[in-house]
C-alpha positions as CSV (number, residue, x, y, z in Angstrom):
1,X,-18.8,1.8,7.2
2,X,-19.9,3.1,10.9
3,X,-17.3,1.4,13.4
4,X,-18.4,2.2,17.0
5,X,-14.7,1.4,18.3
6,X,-13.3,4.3,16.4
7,X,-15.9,6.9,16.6
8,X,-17.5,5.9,13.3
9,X,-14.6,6.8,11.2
10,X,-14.1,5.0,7.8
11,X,-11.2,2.9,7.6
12,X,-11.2,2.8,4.0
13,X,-10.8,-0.8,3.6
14,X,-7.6,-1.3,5.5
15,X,-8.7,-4.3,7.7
16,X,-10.3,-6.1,4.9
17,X,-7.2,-5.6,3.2
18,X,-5.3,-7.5,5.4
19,X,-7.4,-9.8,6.3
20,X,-7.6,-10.7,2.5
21,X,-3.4,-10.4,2.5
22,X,-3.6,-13.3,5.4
23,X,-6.0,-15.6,4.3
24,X,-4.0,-15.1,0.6
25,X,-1.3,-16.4,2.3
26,X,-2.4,-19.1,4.0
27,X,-4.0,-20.5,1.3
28,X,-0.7,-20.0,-1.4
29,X,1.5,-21.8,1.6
30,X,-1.1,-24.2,2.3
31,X,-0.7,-23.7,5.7
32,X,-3.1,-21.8,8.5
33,X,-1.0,-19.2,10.3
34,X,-1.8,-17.2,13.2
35,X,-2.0,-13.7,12.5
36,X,1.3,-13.2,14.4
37,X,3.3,-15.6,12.7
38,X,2.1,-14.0,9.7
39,X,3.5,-10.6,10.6
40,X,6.8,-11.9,11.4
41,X,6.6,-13.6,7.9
42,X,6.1,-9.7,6.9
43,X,9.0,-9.1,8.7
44,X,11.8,-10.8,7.0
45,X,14.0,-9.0,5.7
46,X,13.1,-5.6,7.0
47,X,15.7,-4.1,9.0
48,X,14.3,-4.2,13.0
49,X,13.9,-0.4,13.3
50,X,11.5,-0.5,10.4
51,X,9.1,-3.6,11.1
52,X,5.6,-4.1,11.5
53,X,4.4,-4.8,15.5
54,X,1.8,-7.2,15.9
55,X,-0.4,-5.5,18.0
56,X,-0.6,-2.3,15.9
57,X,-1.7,-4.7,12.5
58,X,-4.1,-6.2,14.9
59,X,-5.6,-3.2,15.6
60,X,-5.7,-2.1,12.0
61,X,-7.1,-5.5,11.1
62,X,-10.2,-5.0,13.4
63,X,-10.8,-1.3,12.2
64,X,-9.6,0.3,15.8
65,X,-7.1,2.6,14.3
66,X,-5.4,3.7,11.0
67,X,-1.6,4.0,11.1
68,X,0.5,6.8,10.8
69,X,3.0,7.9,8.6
70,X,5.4,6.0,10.1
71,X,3.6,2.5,9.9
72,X,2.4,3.4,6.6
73,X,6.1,3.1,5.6
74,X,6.5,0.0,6.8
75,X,2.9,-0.9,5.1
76,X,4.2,0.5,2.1
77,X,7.5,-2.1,2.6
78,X,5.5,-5.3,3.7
79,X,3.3,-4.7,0.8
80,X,4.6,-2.3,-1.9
81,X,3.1,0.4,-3.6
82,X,-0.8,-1.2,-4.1
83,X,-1.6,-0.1,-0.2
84,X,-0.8,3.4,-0.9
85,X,-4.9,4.0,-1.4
86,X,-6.1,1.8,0.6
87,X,-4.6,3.4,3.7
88,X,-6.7,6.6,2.7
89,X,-4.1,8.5,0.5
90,X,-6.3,10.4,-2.0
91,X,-4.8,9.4,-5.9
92,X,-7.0,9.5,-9.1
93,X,-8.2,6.3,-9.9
94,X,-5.4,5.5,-13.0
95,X,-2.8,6.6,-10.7
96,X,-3.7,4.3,-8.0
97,X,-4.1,1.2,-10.4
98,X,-0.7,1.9,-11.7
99,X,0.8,2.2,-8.2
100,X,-1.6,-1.2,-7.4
101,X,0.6,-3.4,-10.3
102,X,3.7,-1.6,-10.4
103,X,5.4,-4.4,-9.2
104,X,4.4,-6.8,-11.6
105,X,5.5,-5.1,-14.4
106,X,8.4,-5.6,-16.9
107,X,10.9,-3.7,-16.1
108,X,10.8,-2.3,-20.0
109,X,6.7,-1.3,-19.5
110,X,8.0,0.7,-16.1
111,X,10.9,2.2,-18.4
112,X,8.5,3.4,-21.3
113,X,5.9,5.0,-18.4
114,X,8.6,6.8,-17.1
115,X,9.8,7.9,-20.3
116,X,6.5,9.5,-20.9
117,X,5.9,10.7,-18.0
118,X,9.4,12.8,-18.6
119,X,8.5,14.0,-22.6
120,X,5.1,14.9,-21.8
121,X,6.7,17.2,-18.3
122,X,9.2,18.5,-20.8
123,X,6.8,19.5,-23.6
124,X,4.5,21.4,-21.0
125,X,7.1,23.3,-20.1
126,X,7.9,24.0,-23.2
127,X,4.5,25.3,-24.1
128,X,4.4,26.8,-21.0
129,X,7.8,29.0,-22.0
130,X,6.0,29.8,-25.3
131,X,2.6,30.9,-24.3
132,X,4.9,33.3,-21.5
């Protein structure tokens, strides 16, 4: 999407995002927050070095400027693994879905992932070894 406030750069989704985030919010609390008083909701419990301002998450709500490293650590922390592409990290598409519901899986499922994840590393280096 063109944005004239940023030079036309794509913002990959990060304002609707959390804009969505908000509004989910509100409606789960049945209450209408401000966006500010939603941050400092984000905040709790995040050590003060590492929290969210308001002003840069407005910006990033209205498409004015994508974070940086930094701030996408402390997205990452507000909002867990699922923001990782939508601030404009590149992952295949099965990576990123897995990263998206991490968190709501058994902790069994996640052990069985990793567990693959591990034989299948092991067995190409095996093959790997052979084939040298």
């Amino acid at each position: 999407m063109y944005n004239p406030r940023n030079g036309g750069m794509e913002m990959n989704g990060l304002g609707e995002y959390l804009r969505k985030k908000h509004l989910d919010y509100c409606i789960k609390h049945g209450e209408v927050l401000t966006e500010r008083e939603w941050v400092n909701v984000l905040n709790e419990g995040i050590p003060k070095n590492n929290r969210l301002a308001y002003p840069s998450m407005n910006q990033w709500m209205n498409g004015e400027r994508m974070p940086d490293i930094t701030n996408i650590v402390r997205l990452i922390n507000a909002f867990g693994n699922e923001i990782i592409p939508v601030v404009g990290i590149d992952l295949p598409s099965d990576l990123a879905r897995l990263l998206r519901d991490w968190d709501q899986l058994p902790e069994e499922t996640k052990d069985q992932i990793v567990e693959i994840a591990k034989e299948n590393k092991n067995s190409n280096r095996e093959l790997a070894a052979v084939a040298a």
